[in-house]
N, CA, C and O atoms as a DFTB+ gen file, in Angstrom:
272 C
 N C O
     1  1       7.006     221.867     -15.596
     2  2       7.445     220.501     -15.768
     3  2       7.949     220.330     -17.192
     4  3       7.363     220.909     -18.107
     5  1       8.851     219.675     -17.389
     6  2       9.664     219.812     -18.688
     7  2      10.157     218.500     -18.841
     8  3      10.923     218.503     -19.804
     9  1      10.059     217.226     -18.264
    10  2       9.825     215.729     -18.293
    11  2       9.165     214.834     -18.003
    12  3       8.279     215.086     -17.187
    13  1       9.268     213.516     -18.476
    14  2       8.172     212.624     -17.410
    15  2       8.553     212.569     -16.354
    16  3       7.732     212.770     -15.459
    17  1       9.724     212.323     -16.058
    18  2      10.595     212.331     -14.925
    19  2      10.272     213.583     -13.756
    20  3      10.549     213.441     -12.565
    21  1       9.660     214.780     -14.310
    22  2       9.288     215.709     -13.378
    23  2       8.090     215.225     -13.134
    24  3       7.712     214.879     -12.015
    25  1       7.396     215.169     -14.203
    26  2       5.694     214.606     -13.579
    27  2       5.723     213.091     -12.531
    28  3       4.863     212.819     -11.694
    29  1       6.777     212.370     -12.812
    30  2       6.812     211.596     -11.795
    31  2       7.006     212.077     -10.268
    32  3       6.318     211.878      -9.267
    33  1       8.212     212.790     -10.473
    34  2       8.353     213.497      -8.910
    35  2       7.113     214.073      -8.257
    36  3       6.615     213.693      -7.197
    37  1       6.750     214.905      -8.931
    38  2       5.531     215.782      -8.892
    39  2       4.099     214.959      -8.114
    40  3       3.402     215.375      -7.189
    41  1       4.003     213.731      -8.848
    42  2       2.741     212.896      -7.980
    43  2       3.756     211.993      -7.216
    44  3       2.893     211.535      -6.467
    45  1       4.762     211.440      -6.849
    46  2       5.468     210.915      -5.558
    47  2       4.983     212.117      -4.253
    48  3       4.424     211.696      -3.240
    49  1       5.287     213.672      -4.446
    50  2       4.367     214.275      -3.686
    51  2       3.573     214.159      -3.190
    52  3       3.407     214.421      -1.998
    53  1       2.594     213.597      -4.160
    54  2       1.587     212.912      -3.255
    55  2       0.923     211.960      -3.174
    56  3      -0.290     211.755      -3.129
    57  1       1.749     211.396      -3.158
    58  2       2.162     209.699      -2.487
    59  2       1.471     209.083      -3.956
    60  3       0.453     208.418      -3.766
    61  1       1.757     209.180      -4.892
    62  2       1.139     208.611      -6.269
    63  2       2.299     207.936      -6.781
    64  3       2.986     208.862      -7.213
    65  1       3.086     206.572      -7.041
    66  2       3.879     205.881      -7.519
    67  2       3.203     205.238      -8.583
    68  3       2.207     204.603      -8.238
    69  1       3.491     205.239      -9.804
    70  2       2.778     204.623     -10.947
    71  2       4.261     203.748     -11.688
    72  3       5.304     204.199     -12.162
    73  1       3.625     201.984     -11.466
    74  2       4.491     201.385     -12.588
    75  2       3.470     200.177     -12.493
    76  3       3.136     199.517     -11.510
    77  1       2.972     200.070     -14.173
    78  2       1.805     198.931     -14.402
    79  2       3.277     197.862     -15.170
    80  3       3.441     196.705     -14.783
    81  1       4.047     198.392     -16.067
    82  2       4.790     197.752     -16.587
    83  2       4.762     197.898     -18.024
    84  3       5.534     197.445     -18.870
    85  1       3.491     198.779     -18.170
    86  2       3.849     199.038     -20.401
    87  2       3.480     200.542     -19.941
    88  3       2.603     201.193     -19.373
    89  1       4.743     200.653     -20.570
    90  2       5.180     202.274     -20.819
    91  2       3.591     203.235     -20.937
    92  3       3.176     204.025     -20.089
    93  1       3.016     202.918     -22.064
    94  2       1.727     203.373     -22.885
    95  2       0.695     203.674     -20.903
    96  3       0.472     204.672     -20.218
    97  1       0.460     202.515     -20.785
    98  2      -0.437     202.315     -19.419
    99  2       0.180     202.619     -18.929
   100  3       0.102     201.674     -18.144
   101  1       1.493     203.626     -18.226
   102  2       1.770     203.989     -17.086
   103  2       1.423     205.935     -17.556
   104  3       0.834     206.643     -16.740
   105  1       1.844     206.440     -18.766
   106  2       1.756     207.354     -18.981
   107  2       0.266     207.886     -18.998
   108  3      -0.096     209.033     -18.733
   109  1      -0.532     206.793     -19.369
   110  2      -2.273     206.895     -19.177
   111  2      -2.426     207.304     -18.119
   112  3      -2.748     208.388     -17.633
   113  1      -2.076     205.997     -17.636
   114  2      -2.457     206.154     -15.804
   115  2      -1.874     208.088     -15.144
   116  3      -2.391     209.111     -14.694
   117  1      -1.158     207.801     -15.340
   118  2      -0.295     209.523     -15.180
   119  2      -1.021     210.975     -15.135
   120  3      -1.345     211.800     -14.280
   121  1      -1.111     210.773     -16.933
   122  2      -2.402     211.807     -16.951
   123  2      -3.587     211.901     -16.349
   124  3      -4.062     212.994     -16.043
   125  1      -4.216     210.706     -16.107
   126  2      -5.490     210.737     -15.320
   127  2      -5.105     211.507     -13.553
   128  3      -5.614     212.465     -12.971
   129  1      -4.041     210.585     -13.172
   130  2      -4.028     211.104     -11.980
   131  2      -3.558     212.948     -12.078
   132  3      -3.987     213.679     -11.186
   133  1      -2.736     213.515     -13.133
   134  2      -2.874     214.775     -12.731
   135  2      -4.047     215.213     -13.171
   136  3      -4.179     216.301     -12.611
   137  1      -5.048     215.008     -13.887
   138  2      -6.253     215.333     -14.230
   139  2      -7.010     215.967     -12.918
   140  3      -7.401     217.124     -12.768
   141  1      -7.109     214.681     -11.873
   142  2      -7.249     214.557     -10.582
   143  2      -6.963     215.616      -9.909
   144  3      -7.863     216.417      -9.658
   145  1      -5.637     215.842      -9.471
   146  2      -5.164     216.760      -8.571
   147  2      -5.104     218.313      -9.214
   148  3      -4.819     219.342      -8.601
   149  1      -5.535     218.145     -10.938
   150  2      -6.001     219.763     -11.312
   151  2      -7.515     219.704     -10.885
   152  3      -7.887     220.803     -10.475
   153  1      -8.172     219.057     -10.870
   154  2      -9.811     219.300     -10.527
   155  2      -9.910     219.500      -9.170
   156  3     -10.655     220.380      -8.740
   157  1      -9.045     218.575      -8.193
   158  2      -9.242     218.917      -6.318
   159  2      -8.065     220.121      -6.301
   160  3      -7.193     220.009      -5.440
   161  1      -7.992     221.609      -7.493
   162  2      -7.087     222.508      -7.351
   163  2      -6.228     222.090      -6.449
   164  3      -6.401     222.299      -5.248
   165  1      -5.086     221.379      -6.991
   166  2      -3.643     220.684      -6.156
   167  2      -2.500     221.187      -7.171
   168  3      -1.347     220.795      -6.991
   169  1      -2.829     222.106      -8.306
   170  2      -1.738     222.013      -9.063
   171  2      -2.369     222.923      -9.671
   172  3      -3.586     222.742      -9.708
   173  1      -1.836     224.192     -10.353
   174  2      -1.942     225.161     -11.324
   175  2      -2.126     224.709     -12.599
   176  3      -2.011     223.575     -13.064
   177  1      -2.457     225.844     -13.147
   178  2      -3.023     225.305     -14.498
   179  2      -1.800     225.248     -15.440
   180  3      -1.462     224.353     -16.214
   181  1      -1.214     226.468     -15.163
   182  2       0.622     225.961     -16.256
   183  2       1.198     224.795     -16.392
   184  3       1.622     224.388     -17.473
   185  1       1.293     223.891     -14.862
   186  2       1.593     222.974     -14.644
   187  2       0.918     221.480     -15.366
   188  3       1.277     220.379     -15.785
   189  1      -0.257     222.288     -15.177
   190  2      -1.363     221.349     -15.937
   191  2      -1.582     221.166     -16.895
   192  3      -1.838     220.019     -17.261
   193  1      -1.580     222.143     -17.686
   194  2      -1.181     222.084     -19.484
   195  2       0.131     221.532     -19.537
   196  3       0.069     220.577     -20.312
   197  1       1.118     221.643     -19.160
   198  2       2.576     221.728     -19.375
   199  2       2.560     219.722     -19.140
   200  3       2.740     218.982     -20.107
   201  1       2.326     219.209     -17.779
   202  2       2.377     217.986     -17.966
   203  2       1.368     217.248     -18.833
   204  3       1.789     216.259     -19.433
   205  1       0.043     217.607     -18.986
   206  2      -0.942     216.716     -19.718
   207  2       0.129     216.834     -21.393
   208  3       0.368     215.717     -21.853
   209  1       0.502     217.594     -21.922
   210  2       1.027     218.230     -23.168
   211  2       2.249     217.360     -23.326
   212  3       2.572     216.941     -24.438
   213  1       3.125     217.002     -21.933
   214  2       4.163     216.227     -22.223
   215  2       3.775     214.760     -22.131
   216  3       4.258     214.088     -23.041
   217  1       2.915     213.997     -21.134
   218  2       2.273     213.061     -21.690
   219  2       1.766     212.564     -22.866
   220  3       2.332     211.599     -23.381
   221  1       0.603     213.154     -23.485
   222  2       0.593     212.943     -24.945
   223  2       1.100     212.993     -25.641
   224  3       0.704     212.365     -26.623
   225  1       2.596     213.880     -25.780
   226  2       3.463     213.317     -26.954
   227  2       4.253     212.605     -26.619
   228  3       5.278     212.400     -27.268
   229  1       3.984     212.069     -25.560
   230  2       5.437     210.290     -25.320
   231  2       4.069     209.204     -25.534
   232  3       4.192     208.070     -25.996
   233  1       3.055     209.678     -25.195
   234  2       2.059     208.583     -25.734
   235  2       2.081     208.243     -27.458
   236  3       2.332     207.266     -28.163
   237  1       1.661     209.670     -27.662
   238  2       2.123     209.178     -29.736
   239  2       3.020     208.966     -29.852
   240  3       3.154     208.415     -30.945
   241  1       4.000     209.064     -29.294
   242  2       5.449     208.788     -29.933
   243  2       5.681     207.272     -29.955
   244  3       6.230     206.631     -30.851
   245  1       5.129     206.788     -28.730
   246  2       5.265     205.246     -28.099
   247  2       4.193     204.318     -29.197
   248  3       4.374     203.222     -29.728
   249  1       3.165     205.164     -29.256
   250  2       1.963     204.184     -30.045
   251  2       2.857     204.450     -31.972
   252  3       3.388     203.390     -32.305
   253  1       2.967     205.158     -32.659
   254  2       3.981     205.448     -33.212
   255  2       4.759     204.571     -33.657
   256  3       4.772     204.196     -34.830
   257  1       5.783     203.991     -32.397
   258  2       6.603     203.312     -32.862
   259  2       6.256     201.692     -32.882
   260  3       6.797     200.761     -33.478
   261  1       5.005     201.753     -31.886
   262  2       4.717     200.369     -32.012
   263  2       3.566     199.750     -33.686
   264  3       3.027     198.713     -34.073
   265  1       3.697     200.879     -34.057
   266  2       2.952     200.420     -35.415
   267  2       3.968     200.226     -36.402
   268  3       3.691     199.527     -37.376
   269  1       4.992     200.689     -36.308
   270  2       6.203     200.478     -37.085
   271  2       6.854     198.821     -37.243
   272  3       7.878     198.620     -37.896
């Protein structure tokens, strides 16, 4: 996975649609749910580092700019 945009596709798979409406809380929400589907082994671990890794840096980036 190499976007949010993939990690989105990725839980539409399975049947996971995430929009709270603040960027910050949807990317939360995100990670938790692949958290999820790496613990009920639904997803490899590459995959799993690779999206948790791209989450957190659109999270700092977002918290970041809102201190600016």
């Amino acid at each position: 996975m190499k976007t949010i945009y993939d990690i989105q596709q990725y839980l539409k798979k399975f049947g996971t649609i995430i929009y709270i409406g603040e960027r910050i809380a949807d990317l939360e929400l995100m990670e938790a749910e692949i958290h999820e589907l790496y613990r009920a082994q639904l997803m490899d671990t590459r995959d799993y580092q690779s999206a948790v890794l791209l989450l957190r840096h659109e999270i700092q980036l977002l918290k970041e700019q809102h201190k600016k």
